[in-house]
N, C-alpha and C positions, 0 to 999 in steps of 0.2 A: 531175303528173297522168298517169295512164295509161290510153291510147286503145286498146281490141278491136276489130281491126277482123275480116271475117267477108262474104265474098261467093262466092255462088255465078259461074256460067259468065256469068250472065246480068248481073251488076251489076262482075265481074273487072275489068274497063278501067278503069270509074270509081273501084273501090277504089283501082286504083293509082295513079291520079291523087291522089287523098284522100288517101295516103300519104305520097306528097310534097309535098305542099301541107303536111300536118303537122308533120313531119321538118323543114322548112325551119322551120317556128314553135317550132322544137327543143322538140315532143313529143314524149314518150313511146310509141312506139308496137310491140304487139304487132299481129302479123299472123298466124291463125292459118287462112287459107285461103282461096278456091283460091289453089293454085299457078299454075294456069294457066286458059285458057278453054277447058273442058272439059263438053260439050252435056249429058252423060250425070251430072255430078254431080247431088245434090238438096240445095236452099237449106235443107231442113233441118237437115242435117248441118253447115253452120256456125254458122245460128243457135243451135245447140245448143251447139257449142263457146264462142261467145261466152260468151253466157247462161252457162253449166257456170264459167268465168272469173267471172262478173261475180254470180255464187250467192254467193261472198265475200264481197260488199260492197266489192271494190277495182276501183275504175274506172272504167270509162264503154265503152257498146258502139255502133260503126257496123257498122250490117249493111247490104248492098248487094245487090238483086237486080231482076226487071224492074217488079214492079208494088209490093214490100215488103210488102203482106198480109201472105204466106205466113212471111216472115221474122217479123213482128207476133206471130203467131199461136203458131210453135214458140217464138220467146224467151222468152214470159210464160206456159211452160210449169213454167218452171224456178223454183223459189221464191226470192225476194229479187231477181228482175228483174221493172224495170217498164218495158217496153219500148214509143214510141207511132211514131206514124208522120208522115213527116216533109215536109211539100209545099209550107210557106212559113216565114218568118221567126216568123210570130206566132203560128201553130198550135206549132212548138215551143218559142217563150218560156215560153207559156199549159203545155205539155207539163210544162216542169222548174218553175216558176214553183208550179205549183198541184196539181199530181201527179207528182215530185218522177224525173221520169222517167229513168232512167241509162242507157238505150240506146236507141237511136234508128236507126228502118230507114227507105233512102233509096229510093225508085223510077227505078232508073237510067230507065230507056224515056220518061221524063214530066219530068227536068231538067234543064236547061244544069249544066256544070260551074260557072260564075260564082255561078252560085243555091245551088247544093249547099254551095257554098264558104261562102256567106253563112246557109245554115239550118244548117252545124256550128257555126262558129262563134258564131250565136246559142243553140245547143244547148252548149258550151262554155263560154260565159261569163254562163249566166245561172244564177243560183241558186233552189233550194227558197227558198222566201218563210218557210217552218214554222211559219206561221197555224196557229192552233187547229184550225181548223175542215176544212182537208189535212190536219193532223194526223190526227185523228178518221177520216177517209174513206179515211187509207191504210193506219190500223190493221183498219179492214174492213174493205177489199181482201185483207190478207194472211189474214184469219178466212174468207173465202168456201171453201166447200166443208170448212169443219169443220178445216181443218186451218192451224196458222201455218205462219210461217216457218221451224220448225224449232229455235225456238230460241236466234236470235241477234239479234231484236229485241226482251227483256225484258218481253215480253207474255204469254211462254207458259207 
């Protein structure tokens, strides 16, 4: 499995925390940014890289920032990411479970590291269920706005 990880100034600490915590669970892990805690970056500019990563089809994305909205918002820009948001264990079970979601933004300002630790991994280890009925809802998801996925879900 391979983990995007992706945080702006504001969520930086906790990625890297998240990182290591990972790495010890010898995952697979891409890190594409920030480098550092830098005030002046914008959360968009990683979610996008994530997301741009995760357009493929190969992965799984943690975005890190202070409230994860904004992170929400630019990743499910990107077509073939379904990105939700992440603030207990069973909001994102229900997230992958039933909307089959592949990247997932964290609100550093709003979670203990112990918590965060327990909503990856529940975001990790739970699977698309791929009921009929998700099926259906996430084939039009990808039809909103007239346009698919481009292609690579056999729909278009």
């Amino acid at each position: 499995m391979k983990i995007i990880l992706g945080a702006d100034h504001g969520g930086f600490e906790l990625k890297e925390e998240i990182k290591r915590y990972l790495v010890t669970k010898k995952i697979n892990v891409t890190d594409v940014g920030a480098a550092g805690s830098d005030p002046a970056d914008d959360f968009v500019d990683y979610a996008e890289l994530v997301a741009n990563e995760l357009g493929g089809g190969e992965g799984m994305g943690l975005l890190f920032c202070r409230n994860g909205f904004g992170m929400v918002i630019a990743a499910n820009r990107v077509p073939g990411v379904r990105c939700g948001f992440g603030m207990d264990e069973k909001m994102v079970k229900a997230g992958r479970n039933d909307d089959d979601i592949n990247c997932l933004a964290i609100p550093a300002d709003y979670l203990q590291i112990d918590k965060v630790k327990k909503i990856i991994d529940t975001f990790l280890e739970t699977k698309f269920s791929g009921e009929e009925r998700f099926k259906r809802r996430l084939y039009k998801l990808e039809m909103v706005g007239g346009s698919c996925c481009g292609g690579g879900c056999g729909n278009c």
